[in-house]
Structures are given as C-alpha cells and as structure tokens.
C-alpha positions as CSV (number, residue, x, y, z in Angstrom):
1,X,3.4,11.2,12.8
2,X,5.4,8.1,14.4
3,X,7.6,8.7,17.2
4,X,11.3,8.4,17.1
5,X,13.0,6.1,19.4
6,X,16.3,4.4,19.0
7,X,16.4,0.8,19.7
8,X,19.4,-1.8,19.4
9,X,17.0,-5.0,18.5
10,X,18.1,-6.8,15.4
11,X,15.0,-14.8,10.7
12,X,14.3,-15.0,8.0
13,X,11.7,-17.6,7.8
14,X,9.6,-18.8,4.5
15,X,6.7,-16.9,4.2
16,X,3.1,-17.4,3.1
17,X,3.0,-15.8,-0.4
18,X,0.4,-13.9,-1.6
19,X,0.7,-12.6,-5.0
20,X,-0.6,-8.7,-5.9
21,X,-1.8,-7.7,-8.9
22,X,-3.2,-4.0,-9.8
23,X,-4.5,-3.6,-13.0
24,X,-6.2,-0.9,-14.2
25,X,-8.5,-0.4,-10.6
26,X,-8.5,-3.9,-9.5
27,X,-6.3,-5.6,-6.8
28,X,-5.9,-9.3,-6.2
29,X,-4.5,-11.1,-3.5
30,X,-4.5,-14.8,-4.4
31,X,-3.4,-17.2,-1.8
32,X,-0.5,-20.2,-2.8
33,X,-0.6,-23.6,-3.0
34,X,1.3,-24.1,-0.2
35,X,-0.1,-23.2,3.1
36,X,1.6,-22.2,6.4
37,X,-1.0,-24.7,8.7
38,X,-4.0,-26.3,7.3
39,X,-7.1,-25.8,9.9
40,X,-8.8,-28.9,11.0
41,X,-12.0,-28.3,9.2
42,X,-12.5,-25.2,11.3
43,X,-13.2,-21.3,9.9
44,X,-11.5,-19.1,11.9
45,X,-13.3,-16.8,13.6
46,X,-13.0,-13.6,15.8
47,X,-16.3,-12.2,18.4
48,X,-15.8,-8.7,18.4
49,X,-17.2,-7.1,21.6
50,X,-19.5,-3.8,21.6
51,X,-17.7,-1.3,23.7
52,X,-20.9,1.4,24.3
53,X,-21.8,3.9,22.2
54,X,-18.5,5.5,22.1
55,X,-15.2,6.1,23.6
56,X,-13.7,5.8,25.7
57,X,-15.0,2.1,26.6
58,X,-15.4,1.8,30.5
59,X,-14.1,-1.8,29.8
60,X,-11.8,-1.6,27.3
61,X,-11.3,-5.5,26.2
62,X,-11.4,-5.5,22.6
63,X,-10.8,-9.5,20.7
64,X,-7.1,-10.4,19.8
65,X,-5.8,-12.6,16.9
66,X,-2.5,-12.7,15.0
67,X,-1.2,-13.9,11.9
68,X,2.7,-14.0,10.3
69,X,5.7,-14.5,12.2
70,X,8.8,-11.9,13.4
71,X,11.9,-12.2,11.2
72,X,14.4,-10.5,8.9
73,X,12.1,-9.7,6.2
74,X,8.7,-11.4,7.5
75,X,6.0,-9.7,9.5
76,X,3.7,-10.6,12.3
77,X,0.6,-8.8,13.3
78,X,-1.5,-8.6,16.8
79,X,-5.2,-7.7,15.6
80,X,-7.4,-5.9,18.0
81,X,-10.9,-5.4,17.1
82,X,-14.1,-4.1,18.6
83,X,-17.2,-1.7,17.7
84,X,-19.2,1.1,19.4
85,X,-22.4,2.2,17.8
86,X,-21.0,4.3,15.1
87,X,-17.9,1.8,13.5
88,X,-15.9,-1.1,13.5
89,X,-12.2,-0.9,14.7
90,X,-9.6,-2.4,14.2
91,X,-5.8,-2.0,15.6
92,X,-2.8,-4.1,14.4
93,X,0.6,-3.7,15.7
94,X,3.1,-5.1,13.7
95,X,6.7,-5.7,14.2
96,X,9.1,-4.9,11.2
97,X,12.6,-4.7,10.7
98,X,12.7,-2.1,8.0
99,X,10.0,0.4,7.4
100,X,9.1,2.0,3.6
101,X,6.8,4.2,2.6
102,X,5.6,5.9,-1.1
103,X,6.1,9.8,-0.6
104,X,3.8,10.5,-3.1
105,X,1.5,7.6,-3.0
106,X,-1.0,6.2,-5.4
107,X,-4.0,4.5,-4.8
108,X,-3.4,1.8,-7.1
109,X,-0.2,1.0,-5.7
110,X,-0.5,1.3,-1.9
111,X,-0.1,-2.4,-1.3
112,X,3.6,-2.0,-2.6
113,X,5.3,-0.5,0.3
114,X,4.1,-1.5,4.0
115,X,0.9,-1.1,4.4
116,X,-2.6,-3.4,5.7
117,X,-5.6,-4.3,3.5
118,X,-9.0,-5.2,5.3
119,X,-11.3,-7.1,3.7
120,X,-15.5,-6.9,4.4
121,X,-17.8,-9.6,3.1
122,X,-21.6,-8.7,4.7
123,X,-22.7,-11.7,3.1
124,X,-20.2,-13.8,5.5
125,X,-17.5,-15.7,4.2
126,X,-19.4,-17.4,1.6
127,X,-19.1,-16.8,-2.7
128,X,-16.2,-17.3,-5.4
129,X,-16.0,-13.8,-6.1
130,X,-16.2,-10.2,-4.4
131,X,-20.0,-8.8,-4.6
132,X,-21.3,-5.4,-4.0
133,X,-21.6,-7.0,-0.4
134,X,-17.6,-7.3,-0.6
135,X,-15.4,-4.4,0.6
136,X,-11.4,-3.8,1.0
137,X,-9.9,-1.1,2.7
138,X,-6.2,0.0,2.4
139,X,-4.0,1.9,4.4
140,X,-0.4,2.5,4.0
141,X,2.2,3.6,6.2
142,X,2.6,7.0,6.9
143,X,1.3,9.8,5.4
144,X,-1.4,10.0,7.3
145,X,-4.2,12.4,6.3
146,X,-2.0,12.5,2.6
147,X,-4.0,12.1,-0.7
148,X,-4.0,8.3,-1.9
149,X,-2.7,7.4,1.1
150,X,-5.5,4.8,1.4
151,X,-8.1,3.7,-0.7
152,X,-11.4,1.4,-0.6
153,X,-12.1,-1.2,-3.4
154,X,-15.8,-2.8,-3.6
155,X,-16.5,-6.0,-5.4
156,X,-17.2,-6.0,-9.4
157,X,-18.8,-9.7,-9.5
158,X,-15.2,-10.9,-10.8
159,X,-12.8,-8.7,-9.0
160,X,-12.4,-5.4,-7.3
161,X,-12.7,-1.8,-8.4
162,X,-12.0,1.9,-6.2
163,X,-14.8,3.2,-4.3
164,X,-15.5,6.1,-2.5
165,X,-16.7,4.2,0.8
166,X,-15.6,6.2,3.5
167,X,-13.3,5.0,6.2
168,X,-10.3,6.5,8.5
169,X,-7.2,5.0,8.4
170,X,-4.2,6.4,10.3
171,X,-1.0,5.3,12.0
172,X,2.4,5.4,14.1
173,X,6.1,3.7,14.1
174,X,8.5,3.0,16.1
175,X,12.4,2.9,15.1
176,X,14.9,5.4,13.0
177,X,12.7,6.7,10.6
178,X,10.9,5.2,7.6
179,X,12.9,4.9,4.5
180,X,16.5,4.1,5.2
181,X,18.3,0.8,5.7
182,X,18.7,1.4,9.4
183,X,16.6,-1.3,11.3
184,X,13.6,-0.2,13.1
185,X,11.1,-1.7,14.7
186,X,7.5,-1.4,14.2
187,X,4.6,0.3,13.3
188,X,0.6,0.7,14.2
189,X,-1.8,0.7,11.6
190,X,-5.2,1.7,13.2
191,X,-9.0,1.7,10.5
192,X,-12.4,3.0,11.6
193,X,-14.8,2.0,9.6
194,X,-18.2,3.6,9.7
195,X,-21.4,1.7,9.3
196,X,-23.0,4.2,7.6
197,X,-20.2,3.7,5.0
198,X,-21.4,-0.1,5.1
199,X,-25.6,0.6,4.4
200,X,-26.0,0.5,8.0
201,X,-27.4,3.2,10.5
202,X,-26.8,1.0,13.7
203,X,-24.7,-1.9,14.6
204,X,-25.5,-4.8,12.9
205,X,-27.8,-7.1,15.5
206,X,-25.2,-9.9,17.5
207,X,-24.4,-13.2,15.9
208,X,-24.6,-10.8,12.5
209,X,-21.7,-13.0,10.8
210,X,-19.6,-11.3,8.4
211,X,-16.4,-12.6,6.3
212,X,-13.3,-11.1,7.1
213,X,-9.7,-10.7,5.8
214,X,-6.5,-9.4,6.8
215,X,-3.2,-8.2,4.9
216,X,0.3,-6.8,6.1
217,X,2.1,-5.9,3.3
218,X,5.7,-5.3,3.7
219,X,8.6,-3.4,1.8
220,X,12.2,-3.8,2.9
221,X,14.0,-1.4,0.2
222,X,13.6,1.1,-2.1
223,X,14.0,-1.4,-5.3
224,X,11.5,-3.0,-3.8
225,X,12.3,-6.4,-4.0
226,X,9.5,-9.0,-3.7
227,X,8.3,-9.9,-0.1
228,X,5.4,-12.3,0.2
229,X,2.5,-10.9,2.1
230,X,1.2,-12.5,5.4
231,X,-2.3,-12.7,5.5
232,X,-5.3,-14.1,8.1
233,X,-6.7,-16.7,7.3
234,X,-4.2,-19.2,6.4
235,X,-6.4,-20.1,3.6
236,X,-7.0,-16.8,2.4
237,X,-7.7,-15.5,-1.7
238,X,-8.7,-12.3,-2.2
239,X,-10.8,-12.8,-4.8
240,X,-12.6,-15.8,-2.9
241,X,-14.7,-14.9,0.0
242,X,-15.4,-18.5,1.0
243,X,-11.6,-19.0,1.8
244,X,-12.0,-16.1,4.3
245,X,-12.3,-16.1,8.2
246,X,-15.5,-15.0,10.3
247,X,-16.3,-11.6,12.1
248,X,-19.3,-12.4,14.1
249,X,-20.5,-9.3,16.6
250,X,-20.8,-10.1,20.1
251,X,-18.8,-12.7,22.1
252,X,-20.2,-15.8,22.7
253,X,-22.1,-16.7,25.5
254,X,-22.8,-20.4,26.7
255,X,-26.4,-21.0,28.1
256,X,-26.1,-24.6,30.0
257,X,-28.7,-27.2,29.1
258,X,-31.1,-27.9,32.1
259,X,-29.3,-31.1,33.7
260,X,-28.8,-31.0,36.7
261,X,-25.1,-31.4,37.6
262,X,-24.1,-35.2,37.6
263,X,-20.7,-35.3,38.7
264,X,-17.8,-33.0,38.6
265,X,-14.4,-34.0,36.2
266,X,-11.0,-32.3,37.1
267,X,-8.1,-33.0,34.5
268,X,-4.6,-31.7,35.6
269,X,-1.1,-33.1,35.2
270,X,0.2,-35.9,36.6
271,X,-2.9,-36.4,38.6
272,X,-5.5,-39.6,37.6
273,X,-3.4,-40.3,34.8
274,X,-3.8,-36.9,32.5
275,X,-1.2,-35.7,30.5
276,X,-1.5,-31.9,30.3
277,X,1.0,-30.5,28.0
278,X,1.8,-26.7,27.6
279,X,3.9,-24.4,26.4
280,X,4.5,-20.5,26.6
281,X,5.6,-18.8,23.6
282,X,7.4,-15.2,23.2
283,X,9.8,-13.3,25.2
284,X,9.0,-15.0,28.4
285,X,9.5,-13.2,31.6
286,X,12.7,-11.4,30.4
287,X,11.4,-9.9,27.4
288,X,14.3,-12.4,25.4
289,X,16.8,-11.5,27.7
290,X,19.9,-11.6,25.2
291,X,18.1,-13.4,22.0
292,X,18.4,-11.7,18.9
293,X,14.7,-10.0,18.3
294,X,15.0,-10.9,14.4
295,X,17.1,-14.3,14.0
296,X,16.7,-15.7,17.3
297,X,13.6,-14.6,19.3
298,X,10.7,-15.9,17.3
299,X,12.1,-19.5,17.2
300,X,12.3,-19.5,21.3
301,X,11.2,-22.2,22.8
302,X,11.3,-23.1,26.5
303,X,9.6,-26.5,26.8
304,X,10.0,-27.6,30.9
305,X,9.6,-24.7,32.3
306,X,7.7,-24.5,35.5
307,X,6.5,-20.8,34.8
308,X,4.9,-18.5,32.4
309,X,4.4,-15.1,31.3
310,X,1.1,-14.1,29.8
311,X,2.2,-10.3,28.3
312,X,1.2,-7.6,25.4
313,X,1.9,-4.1,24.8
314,X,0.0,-1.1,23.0
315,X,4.1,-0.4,22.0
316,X,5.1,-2.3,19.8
317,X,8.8,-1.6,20.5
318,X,8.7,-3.7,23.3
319,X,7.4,-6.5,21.3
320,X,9.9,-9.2,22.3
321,X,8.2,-8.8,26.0
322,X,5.0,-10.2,23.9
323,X,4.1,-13.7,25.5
324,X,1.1,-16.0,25.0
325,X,0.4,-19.6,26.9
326,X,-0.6,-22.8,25.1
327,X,-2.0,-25.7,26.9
328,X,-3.9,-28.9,26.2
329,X,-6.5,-31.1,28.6
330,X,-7.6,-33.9,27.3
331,X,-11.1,-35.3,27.8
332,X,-10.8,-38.9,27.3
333,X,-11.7,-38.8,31.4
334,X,-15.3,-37.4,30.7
335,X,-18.0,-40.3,31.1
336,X,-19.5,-41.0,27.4
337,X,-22.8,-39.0,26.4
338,X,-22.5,-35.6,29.1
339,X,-24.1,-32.6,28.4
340,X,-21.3,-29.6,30.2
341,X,-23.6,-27.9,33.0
342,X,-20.4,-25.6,32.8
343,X,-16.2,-25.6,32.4
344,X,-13.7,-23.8,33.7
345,X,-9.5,-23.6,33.1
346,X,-8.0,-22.3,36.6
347,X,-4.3,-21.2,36.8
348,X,-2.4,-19.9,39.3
349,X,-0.6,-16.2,39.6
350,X,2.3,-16.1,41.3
351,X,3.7,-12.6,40.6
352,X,3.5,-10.2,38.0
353,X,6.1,-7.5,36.0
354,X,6.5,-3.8,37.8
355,X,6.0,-4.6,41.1
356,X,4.8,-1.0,42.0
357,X,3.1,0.3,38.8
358,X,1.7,-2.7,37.0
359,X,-1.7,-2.2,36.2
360,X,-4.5,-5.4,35.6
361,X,-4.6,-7.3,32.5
362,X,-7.3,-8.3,30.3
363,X,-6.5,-11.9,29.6
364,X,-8.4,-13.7,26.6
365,X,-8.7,-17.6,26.1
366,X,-9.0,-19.0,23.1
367,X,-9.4,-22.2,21.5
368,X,-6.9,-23.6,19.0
369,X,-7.7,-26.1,16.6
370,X,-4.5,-27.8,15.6
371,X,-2.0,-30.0,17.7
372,X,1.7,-29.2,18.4
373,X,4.7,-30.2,20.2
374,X,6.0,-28.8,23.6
375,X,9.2,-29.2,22.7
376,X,8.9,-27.4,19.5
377,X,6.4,-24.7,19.9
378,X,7.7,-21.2,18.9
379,X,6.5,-17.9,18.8
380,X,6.6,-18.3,14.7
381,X,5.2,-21.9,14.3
382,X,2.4,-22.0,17.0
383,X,-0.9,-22.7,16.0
384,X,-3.0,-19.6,15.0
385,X,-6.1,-18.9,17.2
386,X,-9.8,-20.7,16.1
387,X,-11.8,-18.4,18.2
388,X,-11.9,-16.1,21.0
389,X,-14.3,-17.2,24.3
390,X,-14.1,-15.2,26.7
391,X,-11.7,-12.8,29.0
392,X,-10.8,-12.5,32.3
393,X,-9.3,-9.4,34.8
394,X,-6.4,-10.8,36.5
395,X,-5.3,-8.3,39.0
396,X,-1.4,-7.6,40.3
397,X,-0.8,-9.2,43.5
398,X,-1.5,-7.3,46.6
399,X,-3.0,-7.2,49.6
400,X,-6.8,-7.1,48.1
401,X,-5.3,-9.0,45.7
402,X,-2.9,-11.8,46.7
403,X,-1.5,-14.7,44.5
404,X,-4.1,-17.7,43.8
405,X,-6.3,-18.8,41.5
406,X,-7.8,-17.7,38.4
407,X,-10.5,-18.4,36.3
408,X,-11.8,-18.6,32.7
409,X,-15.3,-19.7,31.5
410,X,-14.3,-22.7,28.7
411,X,-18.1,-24.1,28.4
412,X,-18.6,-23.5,24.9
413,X,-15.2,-24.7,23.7
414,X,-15.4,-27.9,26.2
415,X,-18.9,-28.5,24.6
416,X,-17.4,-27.8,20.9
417,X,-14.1,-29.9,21.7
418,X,-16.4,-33.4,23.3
419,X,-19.1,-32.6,19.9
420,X,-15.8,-33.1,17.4
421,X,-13.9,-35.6,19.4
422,X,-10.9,-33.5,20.5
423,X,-8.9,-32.6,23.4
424,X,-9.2,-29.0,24.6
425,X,-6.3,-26.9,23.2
426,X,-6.6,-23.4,24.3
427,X,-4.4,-20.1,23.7
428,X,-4.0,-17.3,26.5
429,X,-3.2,-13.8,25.3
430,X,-4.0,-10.5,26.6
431,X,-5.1,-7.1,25.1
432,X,-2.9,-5.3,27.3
433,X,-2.0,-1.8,26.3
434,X,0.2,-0.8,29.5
435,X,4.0,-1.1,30.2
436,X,5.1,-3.8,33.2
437,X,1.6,-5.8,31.8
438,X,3.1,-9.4,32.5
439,X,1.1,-11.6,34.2
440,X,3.7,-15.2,35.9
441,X,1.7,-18.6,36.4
442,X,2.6,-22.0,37.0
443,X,2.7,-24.2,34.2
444,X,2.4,-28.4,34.0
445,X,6.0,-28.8,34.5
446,X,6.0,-27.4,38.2
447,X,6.2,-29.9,41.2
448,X,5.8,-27.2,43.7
449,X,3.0,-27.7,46.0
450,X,3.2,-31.3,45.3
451,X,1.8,-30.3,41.6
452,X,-1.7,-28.7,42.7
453,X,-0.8,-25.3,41.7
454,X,-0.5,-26.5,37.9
455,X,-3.4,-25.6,35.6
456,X,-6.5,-27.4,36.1
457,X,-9.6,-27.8,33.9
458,X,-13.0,-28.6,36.0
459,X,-15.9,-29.7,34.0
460,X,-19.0,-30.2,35.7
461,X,-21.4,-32.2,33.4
462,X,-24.8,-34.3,33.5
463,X,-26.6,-36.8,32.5
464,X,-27.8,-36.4,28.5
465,X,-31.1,-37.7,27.5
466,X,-29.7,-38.1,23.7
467,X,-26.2,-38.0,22.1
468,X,-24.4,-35.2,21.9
469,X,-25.7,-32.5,19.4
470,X,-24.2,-31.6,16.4
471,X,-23.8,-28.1,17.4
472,X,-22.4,-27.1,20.9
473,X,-25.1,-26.8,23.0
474,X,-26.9,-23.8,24.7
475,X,-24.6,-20.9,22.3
476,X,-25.4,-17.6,22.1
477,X,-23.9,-14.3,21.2
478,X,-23.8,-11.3,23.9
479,X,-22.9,-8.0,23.4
C-alpha cells in the first residue's frame, strides 16, 4: 500500500516512443526511428555491486542510472540496482503526474496502465531475437500481492511468451490516490529476482555480463490515451537483445600498469590554459524554489553558477530536490603515448543541506559519452550515463569532518577516454536514500580562492613502452 500525502507540485516534452503489442501471450516493445540521443559507439552499461549475502548491506551503495525526462505526461526513472547471494534488485523511483492502475488486472495487459518491464538476456546483449536465455519481468502499479498483477515472459526464438519464472515485484506511491485526475506525484516500483529462478544456485562469477532493459510504462486516464513508453537504452527493441544495454556484476576495478610514475598532469579551469566546463542539473540547492515541478523544473538550467548541489532521495516526493553534476576535463594537456599509473577528480565541499541531521552521501561518478552545452544542459536533455566507476562517502561538514577536498578514483575512465580520443565527461549522482542528503561544491565558474577551489582532475601517468592499447588497460571487475 502507497502512502498518502498531499503535495501542491504541478512539460510536456516529446517522448521516445515505444510501441506495445500483446497478442495472444506475446509482448513487443519495438524501439522508433527516431531516437532521443545517439551513443557515441558506446553500450551502456551498469556494474552492479554485491552487497553480502543478504540484508541489510553494511554498505549500502547500490549503482544508479536513469532514463526519461519529468513532464506533464512523460516519465523519468532513477534505477538502483545491486545483488546479495540469493537475487538481483532493482529499485526505480519514478516521478509522475497522474497515477493509473487496472483494478482487476490481467497479465496480458499490465503494460497498459503504469507499470515497469525488466528485461534479462544471460547471453549478454547479443542476438536478433529473445532466446530461452531471454527473460522479461512486469510489474504494475499497485495491487501488490493481487493475481496478474505481474507477470514473467521468456523468449520463444521470435518473440515472447508467459512463464512461470518466479520473481517479487512490489511497490509504493506518493500523491492523492491512484486513479483520479488529481495530480500526484510518484511512485516506487521495487523486483527481486531470484537466481534460482534464472538456472543459477549462486551469484553469477564478476565480469558475468548480461543484457539488460528497462521500461516505465505510463497511463494518464482511464480512456487510456496513448503515452509513449520511456525506455533504457536509448536504442532499445524488445524483440532485439543486441540493441540492449549491459549488466555486468561487480564494479570495476583499475589495476595500474607497472610504470613507474613519470610526471603528474593537473587540468582545472582557467589554469595552463584548460577549459573545464560544467554544469549541475535538477532542483539545485533549493529543491526548484518557485519552478513549476512539471512545465518548468525539468528544463532548469543554471549555467554560471559558482556552486552545486549533488542530491537524491529514497522519496520520491521530494523529487525536484534531485540534483546531479556534469563536468568535462579535457586531456589534450597529457604528453602523447602515457600509460595512467592512476586519476583522480577532486572537488570541494563547502556545506551541505540539514545542518544538524544530514547524514553522509554515497556519491557515484560516472562517465558520459556524449557532449553538451553549459548553457543548455537541463535535467530533461542531459546526456544519459555510459557507466558507473566508482563511489565515494562524502561526509557533512563538522568538526571530524570539515569542508575540503574530495576525491573519486577516474583511472579506468581516464584510460578509456585517452584509448578513444575524448575528453573526460563525467556525471556525479548519489544513491542517497535520506532526507537533508545535499551535498554543495564549487563548480568552474567560481573565482573564490583565486579559482583553486574549482574541480580539478590529477593524472599521474608514465612512460609507455607501446601505443596505447585497444582496451583500457589493467581492468578488472571487483565484487
């Protein structure tokens, strides 16, 4: 059962169709023509981390992506996933305007109302059609523990048929109450799927790569007039593995070649000539202040601003407090043919949301593979994640722990970024679950300090013996 809270938060925006069909016991998400944001030759991918053998998780830090964007009748959805030894999680919080749910729902029709489809390919994201290695799992809003409220499909060889595979799928909301025109808010859609379900009797071994997609299906009236799906990946079809993302178990871990450090590169703004662009996205440090959260706040864009907010929430009623960080380094400063000993991106925390009661934050870095525009970057049009690389605790200032500097490992995605010729673009985000959760940094645009509190990436690198490989070197998978 949802809780009841009544909130006073009110773009429309043209979404990624996805066309559903059910016939007889098949379902078929096909992906359009038309894309949202073409990846630069790169598969997304998420690392899911093992979390022990069962809850709760003494380190809770489960990977993050998103997909979709917040508007009048478009939705967006954070994606938290990890496993322990018995199943894979996963935990997506989705804001929506208008929530609608089948009362008597049918298994063949689940994806006609709101609800989230997860789709399994053990054989990775390879193949141009579902196999018996090819699994989706549906679970619609509300009704939890109802008959038909959720289903499992398997792969046929040409499509998709019901199967018995066992799974949990529950959920809560936030808003009025399901099934009216009054707006609410949001609503948590939460699957455990069992290995055993899967063949398995233990967690598949890390670097185990599977393919993985996701759906949010939405429904804004009872007529049930047509709402395009939003789906990760961009280039997703449903009845085409190869167009799906990654889920590879473990995070990765970079293992540094054995040159000796060489020198030492530090790339910030306005310093030896770099031009570091970046760009915070969200509700900033005011949660929107006065912005509209459905015509106004995912199209906020606060390019020159000399702080950020990095911010997430278990509620998702308090979704316009969300906030993530983009930034760009470039490399261009790097002497030709370096292997990276190691990297690191250091920003500075100057303060934090409830003073008081705020509790530490789990932030994540992530690389992003597309370029974009400071001062056009938005909540709804940045850049989806490539990966997740690692996390780091940043705690609220105090005594034991005063403002300063913090640091993220970047080695692998330095290493990746010099291998294809790119700048680093990165994503922060945090898997937050607490209230008062923001985390304030300087950004590029801030001359306080004389500019040496803006971030600052620090690669230490030496002296290769051969080009560059065509694979970042030293990668491995960790738990």
């Amino acid at each position: 059962m949802g809780w009841s809270k009544l909130v006073t938060v009110r773009k429309p925006w043209p979404a990624t169709a996805c066309a559903l069909g059910v016939g007889l016991a098949l379902v078929n998400h096909q992906a359009p023509s038309s894309l949202q944001a073409e990846p630069l030759g790169r598969v997304r991918r998420v690392n899911v981390p093992y979390l022990g053998p069962s809850p709760p998780a003494a380190d809770f830090v489960p990977a993050i992506f998103w997909f979709g964007d917040v508007g009048m009748t478009n939705n967006y959805a954070d994606v938290r996933v990890w496993y322990y030894d018995g199943y894979l999680k996963f935990v997506l919080h989705i804001p929506d305007r208008v929530l609608w749910n089948d009362q008597q729902p049918s298994s063949l029709t689940l994806t006609d109302w709101d609800a989230v489809s997860v789709y399994l390919d053990l054989s990775g994201n390879t193949g141009e059609s579902p196999t018996e290695d090819s699994y989706t799992f549906v679970g619609q809003l509300g009704n939890t523990g109802a008959a038909n409220s959720k289903a499992a499909f398997k792969g046929t060889g040409s499509g998709w048929a019901l199967a018995t595979t066992a799974f949990t799928a529950s959920n809560t909301w936030r808003g009025n109450y399901p099934n009216d025109d009054v707006w609410d808010v949001g609503w948590q859609a939460t699957f455990e799927i069992p290995f055993s379900s899967l063949g398995f009797s233990s967690p598949p071994t890390s670097g185990t790569t599977w393919g993985l997609g996701v759906v949010v299906h939405d429904r804004d009236d009872q007529a049930g007039t047509p709402i395009a799906d939003q789906f990760w990946p961009e280039t997703f079809d449903g009845l085409r593995p190869a167009t799906w993302g990654q889920l590879r178990f473990g995070r990765p871990v970079y293992t540094p070649p054995t040159a000796e450090v060489a020198g030492s590169t530090v790339v910030q703004h306005g310093f030896n000539g770099s031009v570091v662009p970046d760009a915070a996205v969200g509700g900033h440090t005011i949660c929107g202040g006065t912005m509209n959260a459905w015509t106004e706040w995912g199209d906020a864009n606060y390019a020159g601003y000399a702080q950020f907010n990095i911010q997430n929430q278990w509620d998702v009623s308090d979704f316009m407090c969300f906030s993530k960080y983009y930034v760009t380094f470039p490399l261009t400063s790097l002497p030709p043919n370096v292997s990276i000993v190691g990297a690191k991106v250091t920003l500075r925390l100057f303060g934090n949301a409830g003073y008081g009661n705020a509790t530490p934050s789990a932030i994540n870095v992530l690389t992003v593979a597309e370029d974009w525009l400071e001062s056009s970057i938005t909540w709804n049009s940045a850049p989806y994640a490539a990966e997740n690389i690692s996390v780091a605790w940043v705690y609220p200032v105090s005594s034991s722990h005063p403002r300063g500097p913090y640091e993220w490992d970047v080695s692998y995605a330095v290493a990746e970024a010099i291998r294809d010729g790119q700048p680093l673009r990165l994503v922060f985000y945090s898997t937050d679950g607490d209230y008062h959760s923001g985390k304030y940094f300087w950004t590029s645009d801030s001359d306080d300090w004389g500019g040496t509190f803006r971030p600052a990436l620090t690669v230490d690198w030496g002296v290769a013996d051969t080009q560059p490989p065509s694979s970042p070197t030293g990668l491995r998978v960790g738990p």
